[in-house]
C-alpha positions in Angstrom: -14.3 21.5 -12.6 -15.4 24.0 -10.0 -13.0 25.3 -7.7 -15.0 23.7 -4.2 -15.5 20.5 -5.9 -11.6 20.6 -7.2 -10.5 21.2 -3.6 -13.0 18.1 -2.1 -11.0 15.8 -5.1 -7.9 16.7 -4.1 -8.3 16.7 0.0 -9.6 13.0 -1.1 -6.8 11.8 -3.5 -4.0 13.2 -0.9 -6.1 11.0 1.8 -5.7 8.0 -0.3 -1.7 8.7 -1.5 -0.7 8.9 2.5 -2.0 5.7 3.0 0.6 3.8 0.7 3.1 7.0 1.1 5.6 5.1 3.3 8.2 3.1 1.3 6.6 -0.4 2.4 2.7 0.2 2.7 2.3 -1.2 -1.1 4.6 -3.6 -0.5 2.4 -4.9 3.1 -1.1 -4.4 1.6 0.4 -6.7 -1.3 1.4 -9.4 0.7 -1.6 -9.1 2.8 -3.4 -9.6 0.0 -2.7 -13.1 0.1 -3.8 -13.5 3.7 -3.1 -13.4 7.0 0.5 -13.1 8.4 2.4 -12.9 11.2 5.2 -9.8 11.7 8.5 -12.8 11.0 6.3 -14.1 7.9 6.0 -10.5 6.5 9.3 -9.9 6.9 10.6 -12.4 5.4 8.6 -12.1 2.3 9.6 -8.6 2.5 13.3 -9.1 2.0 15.3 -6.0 2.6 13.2 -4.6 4.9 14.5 -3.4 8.8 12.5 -4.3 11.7 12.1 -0.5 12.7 10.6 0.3 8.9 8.4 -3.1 9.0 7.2 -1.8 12.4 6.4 1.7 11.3 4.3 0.4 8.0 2.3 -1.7 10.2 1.5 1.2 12.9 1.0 3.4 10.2 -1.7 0.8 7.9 -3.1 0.2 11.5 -4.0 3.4 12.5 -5.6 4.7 8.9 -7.8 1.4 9.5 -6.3 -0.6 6.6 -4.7 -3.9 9.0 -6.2 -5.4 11.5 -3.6 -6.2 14.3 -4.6 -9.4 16.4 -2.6 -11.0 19.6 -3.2 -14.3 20.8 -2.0 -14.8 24.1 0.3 -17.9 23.6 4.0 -17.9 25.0 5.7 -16.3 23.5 2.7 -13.5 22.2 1.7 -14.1 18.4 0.7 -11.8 16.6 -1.2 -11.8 13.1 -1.9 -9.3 10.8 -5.0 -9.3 8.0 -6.6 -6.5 6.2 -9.8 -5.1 7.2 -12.7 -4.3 5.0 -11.0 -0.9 4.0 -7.9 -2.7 3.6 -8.9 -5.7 0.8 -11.1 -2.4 -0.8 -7.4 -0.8 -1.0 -6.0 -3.8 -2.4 -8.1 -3.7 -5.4 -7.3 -0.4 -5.9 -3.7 -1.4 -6.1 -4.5 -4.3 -8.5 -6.3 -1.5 -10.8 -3.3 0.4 -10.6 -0.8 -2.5 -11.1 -3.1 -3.5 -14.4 -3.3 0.5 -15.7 0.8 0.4 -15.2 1.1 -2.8 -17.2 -0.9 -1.4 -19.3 0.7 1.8 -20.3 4.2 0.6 -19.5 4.9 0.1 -23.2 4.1 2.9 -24.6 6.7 5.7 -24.7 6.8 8.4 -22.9 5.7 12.3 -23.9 9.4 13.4 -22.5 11.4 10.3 -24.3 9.7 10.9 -27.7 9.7 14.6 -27.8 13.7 13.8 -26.9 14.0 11.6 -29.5 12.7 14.9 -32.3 15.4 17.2 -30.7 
């Protein structure tokens, strides 16, 4: 690979790994996956995660145009998250990767079995 074009993969591949480089982006574009949800309902389904990290994820998949954030003006406000076109493209990007892992999970690794000669 040339060095301009191996520059141009890279600058791309780093865009794509910030995207799910917070602790719970996977875990949100997962469960929006599914559909839909409001902030309590991803929450819950997201046990162990704080309201401050929750909050942060969302922000953060909102503004690289991933979620979509939508208020209806009821009392008191709702508000709904879903993925955006980008977003469901994402997801199957982490369903390829998911199905690669599975995959490859079961075979040893190049460190364990070169441990296992020593």
């Amino acid at each position: 690979m040339t060095q301009p074009v191996e520059y141009s993969c890279y600058v791309a591949i780093r865009a794509a790994i910030q995207v799910i480089g917070g602790k719970w982006s996977y875990f949100v574009i997962a469960q929006l996956c599914k559909g839909p949800l409001r902030f309590n309902q991803l929450r819950r389904n997201l046990n162990g995660v704080s309201i401050k990290s929750l909050t942060d994820a969302l922000r953060h998949l909102e503004n690289c145009g991933i979620i979509h954030r939508q208020v209806f003006p009821t009392v008191p406000v709702t508000v709904e998250y879903s993925l955006t076109e980008s977003g469901r493209e994402y997801g199957d990007i982490l369903l390829q990767m998911r199905q690669w892992g599975e995959k490859w999970k079961a075979m040893p690794l190049v460190e364990e079995s070169e441990s296992s000669t020593s």
